[in-house]
C-alpha positions in Angstrom: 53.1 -51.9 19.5 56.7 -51.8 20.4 57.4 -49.8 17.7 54.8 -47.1 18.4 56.2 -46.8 21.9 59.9 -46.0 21.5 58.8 -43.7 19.0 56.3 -41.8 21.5 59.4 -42.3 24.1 61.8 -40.3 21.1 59.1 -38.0 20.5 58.7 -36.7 23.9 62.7 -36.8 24.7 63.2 -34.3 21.2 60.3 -32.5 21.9 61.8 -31.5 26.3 65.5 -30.6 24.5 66.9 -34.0 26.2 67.9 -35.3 23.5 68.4 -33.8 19.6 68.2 -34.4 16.5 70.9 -33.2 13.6 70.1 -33.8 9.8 72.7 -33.4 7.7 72.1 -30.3 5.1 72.9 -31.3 1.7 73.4 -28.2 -0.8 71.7 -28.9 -4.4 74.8 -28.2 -6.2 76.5 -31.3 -4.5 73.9 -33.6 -5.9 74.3 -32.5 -9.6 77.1 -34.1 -11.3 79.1 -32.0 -13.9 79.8 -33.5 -17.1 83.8 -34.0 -17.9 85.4 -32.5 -20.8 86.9 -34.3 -23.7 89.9 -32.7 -25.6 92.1 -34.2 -28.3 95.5 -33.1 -28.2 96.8 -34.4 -31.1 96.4 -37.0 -34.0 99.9 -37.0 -35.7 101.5 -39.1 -38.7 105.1 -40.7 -38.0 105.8 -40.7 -42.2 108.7 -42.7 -41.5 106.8 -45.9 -40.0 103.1 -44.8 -40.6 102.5 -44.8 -37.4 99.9 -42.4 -35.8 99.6 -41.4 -32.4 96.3 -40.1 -30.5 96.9 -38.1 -27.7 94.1 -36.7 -25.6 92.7 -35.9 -22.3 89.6 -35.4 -20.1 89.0 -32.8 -17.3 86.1 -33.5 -14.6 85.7 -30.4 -12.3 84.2 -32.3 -9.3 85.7 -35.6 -9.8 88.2 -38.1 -11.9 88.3 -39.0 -15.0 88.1 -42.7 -15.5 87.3 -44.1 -19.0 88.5 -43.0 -22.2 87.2 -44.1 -25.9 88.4 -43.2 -29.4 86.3 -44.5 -32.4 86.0 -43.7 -36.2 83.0 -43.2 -38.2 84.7 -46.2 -40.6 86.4 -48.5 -38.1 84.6 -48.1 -34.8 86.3 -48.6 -31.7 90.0 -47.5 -31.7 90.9 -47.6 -28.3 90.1 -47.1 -24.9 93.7 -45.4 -23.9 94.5 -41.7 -23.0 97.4 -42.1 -25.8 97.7 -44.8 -28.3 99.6 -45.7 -31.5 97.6 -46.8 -34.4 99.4 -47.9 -37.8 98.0 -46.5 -41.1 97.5 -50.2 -42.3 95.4 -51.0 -39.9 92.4 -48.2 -40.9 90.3 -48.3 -43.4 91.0 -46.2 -46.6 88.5 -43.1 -46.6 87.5 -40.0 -44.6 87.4 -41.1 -41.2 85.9 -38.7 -38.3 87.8 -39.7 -34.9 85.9 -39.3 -32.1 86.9 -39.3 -28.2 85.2 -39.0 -25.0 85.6 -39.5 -21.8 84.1 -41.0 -18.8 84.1 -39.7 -15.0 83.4 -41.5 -11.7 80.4 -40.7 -11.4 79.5 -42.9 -14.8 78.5 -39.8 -17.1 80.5 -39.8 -20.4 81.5 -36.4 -22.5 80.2 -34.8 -25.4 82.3 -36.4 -28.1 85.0 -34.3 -29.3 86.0 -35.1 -33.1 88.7 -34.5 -35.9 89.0 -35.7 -39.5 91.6 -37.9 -40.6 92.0 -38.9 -44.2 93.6 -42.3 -45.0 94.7 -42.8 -49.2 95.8 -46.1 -51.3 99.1 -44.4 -51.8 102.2 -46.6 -50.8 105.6 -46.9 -52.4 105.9 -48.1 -55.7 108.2 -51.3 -55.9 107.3 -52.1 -59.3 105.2 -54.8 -59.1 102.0 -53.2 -59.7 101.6 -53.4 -56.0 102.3 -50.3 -53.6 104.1 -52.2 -50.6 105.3 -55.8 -52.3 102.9 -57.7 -50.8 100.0 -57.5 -53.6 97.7 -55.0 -52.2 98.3 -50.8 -52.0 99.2 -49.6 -48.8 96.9 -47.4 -47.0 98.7 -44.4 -45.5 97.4 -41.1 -43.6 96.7 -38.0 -46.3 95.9 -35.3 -43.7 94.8 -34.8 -40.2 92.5 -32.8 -38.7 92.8 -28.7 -39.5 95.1 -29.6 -41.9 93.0 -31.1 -44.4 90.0 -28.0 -43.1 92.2 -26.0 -44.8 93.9 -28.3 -48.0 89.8 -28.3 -48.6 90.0 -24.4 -48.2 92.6 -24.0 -50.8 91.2 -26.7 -52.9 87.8 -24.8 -52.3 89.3 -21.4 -53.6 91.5 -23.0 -56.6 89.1 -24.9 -57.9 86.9 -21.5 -59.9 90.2 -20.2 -60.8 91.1 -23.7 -62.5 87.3 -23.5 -64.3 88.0 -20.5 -65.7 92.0 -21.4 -67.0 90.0 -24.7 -68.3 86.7 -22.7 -69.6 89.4 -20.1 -71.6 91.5 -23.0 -73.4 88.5 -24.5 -75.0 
């Protein structure tokens, strides 16, 4: 009952202009979160330690970014650094697709953003049999990214013109 009064007592105070009554207005636009933007900046090969380094960045136009996640389709998570150093040895050998994304503050990840990045049992020969002395090949970085879009290009257009040179000698 006491409930029902001070509301009757409010009612009547809004309703003679004694007292008022402000709601907030809240525009649609400020509810909706936009998703960030993932972009990788770089994936580059050191050949003189086999280091690679991922570089990338996020963009969130009402907000911060504040996670970040790289991954391959081989060896899953990478990291979950803005920049990082990776060494060759420590992938997998194959045709990895590196993804990264980002996260903002308001919990809502990026699309993924990808590049390829080929890793090869090449190594340095020390005459063992071995590629790098210690009994098992050494995996290093072929090719990153466009790089390797267009070595597959080349290979892509070379590849007739070596079926016809073979297809004419036989």
């Amino acid at each position: 009952m006491r409930n029902e009064k001070i509301c009757f007592i409010l009612g009547i105070l809004l309703f003679s202009g004694l007292m008022s009554l402000t709601i907030p207005q809240t525009r649609a636009e400020d509810l909706i979160n936009e998703k960030p933007t993932a972009t990788i900046s770089s994936i580059g090969l050191n050949p003189t330690t086999n280091i690679i380094t991922f570089n990338g960045y996020g963009t969130d136009p009402d907000g911060t970014i504040t996670e970040y996640e790289w991954s391959s389709s081989i060896d899953g998570i990478l990291s979950t650094s803005k920049i990082f150093t990776k060494s060759a040895n420590d992938l997998s050998t194959g045709l990895h697709t590196i993804y990264f994304r980002v996260k903002d503050d308001d919990g809502e990840w990026s699309y993924k953003v990808s590049e390829i990045l080929a890793i090869s049992q090449i190594g340095n020969d020390d005459g063992n049999g071995d590629d790098n002395g210690n009994g098992e090949p050494e995996p290093k970085p072929l090719i990153a990214g466009f790089n390797l879009l267009i070595l597959l290009g080349i290979i892509g257009i070379a590849t007739p013109i070596l079926i016809k040179k073979i297809k004419k000698r036989q």
